[in-house]
N, C-alpha and C positions, 0 to 999 in steps of 0.2 A: 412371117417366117414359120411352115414347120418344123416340126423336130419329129425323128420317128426313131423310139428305143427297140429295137430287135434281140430276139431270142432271150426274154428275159422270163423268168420262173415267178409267175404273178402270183401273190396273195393279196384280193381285195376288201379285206382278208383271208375270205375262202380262198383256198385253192384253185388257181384259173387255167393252172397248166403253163407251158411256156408257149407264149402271147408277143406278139409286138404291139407298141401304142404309138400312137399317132396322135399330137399335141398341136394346138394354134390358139392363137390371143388368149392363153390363159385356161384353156379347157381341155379335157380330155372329148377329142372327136370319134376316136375307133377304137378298138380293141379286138383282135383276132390274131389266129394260127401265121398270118400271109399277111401281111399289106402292101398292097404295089404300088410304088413312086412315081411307078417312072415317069408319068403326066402331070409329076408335082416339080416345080422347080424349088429354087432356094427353100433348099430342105437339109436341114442338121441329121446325120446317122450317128447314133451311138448302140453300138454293137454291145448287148449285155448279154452274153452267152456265157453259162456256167453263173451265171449271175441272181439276186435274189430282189424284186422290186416289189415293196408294199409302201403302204399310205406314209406321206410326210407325217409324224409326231405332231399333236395336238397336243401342246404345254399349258396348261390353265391355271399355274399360280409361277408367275414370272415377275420380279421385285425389280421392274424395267428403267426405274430413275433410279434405283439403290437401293436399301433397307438399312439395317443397323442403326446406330446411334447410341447404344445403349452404354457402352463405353464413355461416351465425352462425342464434341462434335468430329474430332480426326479418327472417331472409327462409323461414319457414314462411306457405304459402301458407293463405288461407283455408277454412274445411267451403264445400262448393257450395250452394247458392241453390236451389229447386226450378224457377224460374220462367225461370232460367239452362238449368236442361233445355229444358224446354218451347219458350220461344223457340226453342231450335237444332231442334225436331222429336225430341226424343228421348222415347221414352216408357219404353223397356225400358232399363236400367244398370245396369253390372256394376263396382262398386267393389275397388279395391285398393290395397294399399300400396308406397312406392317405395323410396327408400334409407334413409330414418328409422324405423325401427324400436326409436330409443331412446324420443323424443315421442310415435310417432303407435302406436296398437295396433290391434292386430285388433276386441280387446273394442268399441273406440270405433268404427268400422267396421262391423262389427255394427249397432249401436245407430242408426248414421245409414241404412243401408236400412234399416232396422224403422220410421224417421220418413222416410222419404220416401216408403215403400209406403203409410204412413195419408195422407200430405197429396196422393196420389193417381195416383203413379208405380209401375212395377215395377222392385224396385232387390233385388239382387243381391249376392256377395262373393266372391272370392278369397281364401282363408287363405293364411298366408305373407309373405314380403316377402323382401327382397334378399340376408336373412341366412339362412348356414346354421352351425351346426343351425336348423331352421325355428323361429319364433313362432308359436304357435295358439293360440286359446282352452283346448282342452283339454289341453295339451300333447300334441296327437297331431294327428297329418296324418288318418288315417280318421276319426276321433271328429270332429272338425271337419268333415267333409263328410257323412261318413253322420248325425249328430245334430242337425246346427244345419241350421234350416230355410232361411236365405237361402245359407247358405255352397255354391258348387260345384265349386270345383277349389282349384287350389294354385298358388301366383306365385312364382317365384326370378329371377332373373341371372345370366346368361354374359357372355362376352365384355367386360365391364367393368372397368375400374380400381376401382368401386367396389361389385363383387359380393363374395361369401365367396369367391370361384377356389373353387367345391364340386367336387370330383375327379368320373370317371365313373361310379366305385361311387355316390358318393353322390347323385349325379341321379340314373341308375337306381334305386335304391331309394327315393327321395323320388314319382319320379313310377310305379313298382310300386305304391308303398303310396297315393296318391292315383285311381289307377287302377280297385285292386280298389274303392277306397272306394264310386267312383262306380257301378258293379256293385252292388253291395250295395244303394244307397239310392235307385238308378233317376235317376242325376243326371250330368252329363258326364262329372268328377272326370279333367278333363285339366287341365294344366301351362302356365301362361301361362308362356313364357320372355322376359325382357329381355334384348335385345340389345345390347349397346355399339357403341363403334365399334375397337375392338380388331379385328386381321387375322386372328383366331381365328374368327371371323362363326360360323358354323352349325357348324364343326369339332366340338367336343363334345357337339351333339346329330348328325351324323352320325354319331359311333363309340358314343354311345350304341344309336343304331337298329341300327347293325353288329354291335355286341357282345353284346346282350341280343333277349328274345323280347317286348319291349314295343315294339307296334306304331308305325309313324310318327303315326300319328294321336291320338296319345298327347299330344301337345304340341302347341302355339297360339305360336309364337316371332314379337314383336313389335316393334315398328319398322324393318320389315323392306326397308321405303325410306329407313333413315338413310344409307346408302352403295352406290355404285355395286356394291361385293362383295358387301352383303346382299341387294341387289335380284337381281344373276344368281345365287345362292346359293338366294335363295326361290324361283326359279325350277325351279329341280334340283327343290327341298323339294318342291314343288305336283307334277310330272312323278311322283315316287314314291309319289304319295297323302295327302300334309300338308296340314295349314294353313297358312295364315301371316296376321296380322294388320298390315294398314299403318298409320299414323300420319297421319291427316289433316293436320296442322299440320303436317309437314316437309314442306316444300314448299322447293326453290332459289329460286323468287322472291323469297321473305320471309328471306332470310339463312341458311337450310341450307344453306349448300357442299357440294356434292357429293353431295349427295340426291339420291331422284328424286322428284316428286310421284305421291302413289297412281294418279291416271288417269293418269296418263303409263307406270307399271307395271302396268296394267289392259290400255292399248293396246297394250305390247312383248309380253304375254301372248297376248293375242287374234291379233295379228304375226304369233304361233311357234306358235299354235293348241294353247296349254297351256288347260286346263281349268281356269275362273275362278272356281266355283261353291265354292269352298272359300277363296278371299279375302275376310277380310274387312277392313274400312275403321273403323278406331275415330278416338275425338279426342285420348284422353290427356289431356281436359281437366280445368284446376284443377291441373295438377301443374306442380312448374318445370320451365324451360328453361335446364339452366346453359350457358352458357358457358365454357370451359375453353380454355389456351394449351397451347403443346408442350409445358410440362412439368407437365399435369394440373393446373396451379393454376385458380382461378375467378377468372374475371376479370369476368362478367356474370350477371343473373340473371331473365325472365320468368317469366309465369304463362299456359299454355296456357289458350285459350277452347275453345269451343263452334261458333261459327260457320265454321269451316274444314271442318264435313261436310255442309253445304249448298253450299260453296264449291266443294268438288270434286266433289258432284254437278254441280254445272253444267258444272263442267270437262269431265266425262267426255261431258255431251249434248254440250256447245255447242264441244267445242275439241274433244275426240278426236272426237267423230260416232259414239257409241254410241247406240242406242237406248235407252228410259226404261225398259225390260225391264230391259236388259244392266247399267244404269248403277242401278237401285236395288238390283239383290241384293245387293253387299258389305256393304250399309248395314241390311239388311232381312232376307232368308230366307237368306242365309248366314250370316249371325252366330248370329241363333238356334239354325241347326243345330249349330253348333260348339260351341254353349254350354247344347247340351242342352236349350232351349226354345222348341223348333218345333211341340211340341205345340197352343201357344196364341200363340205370336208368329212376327212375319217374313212376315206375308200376308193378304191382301184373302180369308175365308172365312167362310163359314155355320157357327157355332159358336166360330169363335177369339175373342181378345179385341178389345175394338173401339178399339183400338190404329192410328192413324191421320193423315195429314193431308193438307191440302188445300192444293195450292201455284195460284197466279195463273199467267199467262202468261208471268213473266218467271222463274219457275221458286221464286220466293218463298212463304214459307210463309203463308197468309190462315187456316189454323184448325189446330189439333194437338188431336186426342182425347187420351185417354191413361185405358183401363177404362171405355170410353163417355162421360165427362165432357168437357165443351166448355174445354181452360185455356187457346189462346189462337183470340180470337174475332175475324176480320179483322184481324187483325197486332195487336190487344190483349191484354194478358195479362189474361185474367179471376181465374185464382187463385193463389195468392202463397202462399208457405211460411211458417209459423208465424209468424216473427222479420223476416220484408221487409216495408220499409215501402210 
């Protein structure tokens, strides 16, 4: 079956002009001013006129079996919803684990991108978690990236009360040995790093880049708006060629003290004329939110959502006065790059996958492709994960 979306206002994220696309088994086939059907039968129209159609959201830290724990066992968060993606515009996800590494496994992780990929998303993993020596399926850091088809890098914690404190031998050779992986099996096989809130911030991946021949760009270190030292800290990090991944949902309006919101470090960036193209903007969603007092006890506990990377897209149009170029790469053609899957995601092209969505005037989401299929249709969810009622 084709689908062909007419008069829509393309950003690939440049600027494309208003374009029609023209979609089959999953690919974007054409793109131009005209496309004529009329020698095409069973063909789907959806008329986007007045309408605004850029890349499906590339999510790279997605807590896909649940997160939490930190409470007691009844505050493990719940596996995510497929339709939970969808609504927020995600279509690419990259699953990982947080500080439970006793309940939650890699194996089970696993198993939930391999069912979220059939029910009609591209879903992703991280091997690893909080703990070091690391957890992997195969009990190996390379064997898990180079063998396992969803697996592409490796996840640990710094700066945290409740990381392993892993020395700088040991990062080094953790993210060494995930590096070559990624070499080998033609895959990222970079280091998501967590950050705490500890005054150590970037400290031990600094002296790791200083002390060792493993590039900066070796590592993806996230929440990187949790605090005013991580935020000018990521700043340095982007200036010598890094990544850095921000945290949609830490936002200081919504009770992060002392955060900053990712558009708000998008715009001090753009300020200081640091190069953005390697920020990217995840949700963290599905994972908790603890609360802690000054002496590290829990004292609360949320459940990160989804909707805070639609949130701060708007942020970044409608409050900082970015352009819709500027304001969709973190979410889109930079995440992919960083995660290794720019080939086929993170852009409006002839050939990628037809990964997409289409927002109204008020910058809301009215349809989300995701591998050509239509799942939500005018702000309805057309298709629903195995077990949603």
């Amino acid at each position: 079956m084709f689908t062909l979306v007419k008069n829509a206002n393309v950003y690939a994220p440049e600027a494309l002009g208003i374009n029609d696309i023209l979609i089959a088994a999953g690919k974007i086939l054409k793109i131009d001013s005209k496309i004529d059907i009329t020698n095409i039968t069973d063909t789907q129209v959806i008329d986007a006129q007045g309408q605004t159609l850029i890349p499906g959201f590339v999510d790279g830290h997605v807590h896909l079996i649940g997160g939490g724990g930190e409470g007691g066992y009844h505050t493990r968060t719940p596996e995510v919803l497929l339709s939970h993606l969808t609504k927020a515009g995600i279509t690419t996800v990259v699953g990982l684990l947080g500080t439970d590494n006793a309940t939650r496994h890699n194996e089970s992780l696993y198993a939930k991108t391999k069912a979220l990929t059939t029910e009609g998303v591209s879903a992703y993993m991280f091997t690893g978690g909080y703990k070091v020596p690391t957890e992997t399926i195969t009990q190996s850091i390379q064997r898990d990236i180079v063998f396992i088809d969803r697996v592409i890098g490796l996840k640990t914690a710094l700066s945290d009360h409740r990381s392993s404190q892993p020395t700088i031998e040991e990062l080094s050779r953790m993210a060494s040995e995930a590096r070559v992986a990624g070499l080998i099996s033609g895959k990222c096989g970079r280091v998501v790093v967590h950050l705490g809130n500890s005054p150590k911030g970037f400290g031990p991946l600094f002296e790791v880049v200083e002390r060792s021949d493993i590039p900066i760009s070796q590592f993806i270190p996230t929440h990187v708006n949790r605090t005013e030292l991580l935020a000018d800290q990521g700043m340095e990090w982007l200036k010598l060629g890094g990544f850095v991944d921000l945290t949609a949902g830490i936002n200081p309006d919504k009770g992060a003290k002392g955060s900053v919101k990712a558009s708000r470090f998008l715009a001090r960036c753009k300020e200081q004329n640091i190069d953005t193209s390697r920020v990217c903007i995840s949700s963290d969603g599905n994972g908790s939110i603890p609360v802690f007092n000054e002496k590290r006890e829990l004292i609360g506990l949320k459940v990160a959502g989804f909707s805070s990377l639609l949130y701060q897209l708007k942020e970044m149009i409608q409050v900082e006065n970015m352009s819709i170029t500027e304001a969709i790469i973190p979410f889109t053609q930079a995440p992919a790059q960083c995660l290794g899957l720019a080939n086929n995601k993170g852009k409006i092209s002839v050939g990628k996958d037809a990964d997409f969505l289409v927002l109204d005037h008020n910058l809301d989401i009215q349809h989300t492709f995701a591998q050509g299929i239509c799942h939500i249709n005018n702000g309805v969810v057309q298709i629903k994960g195995t077990f949603e009622e």
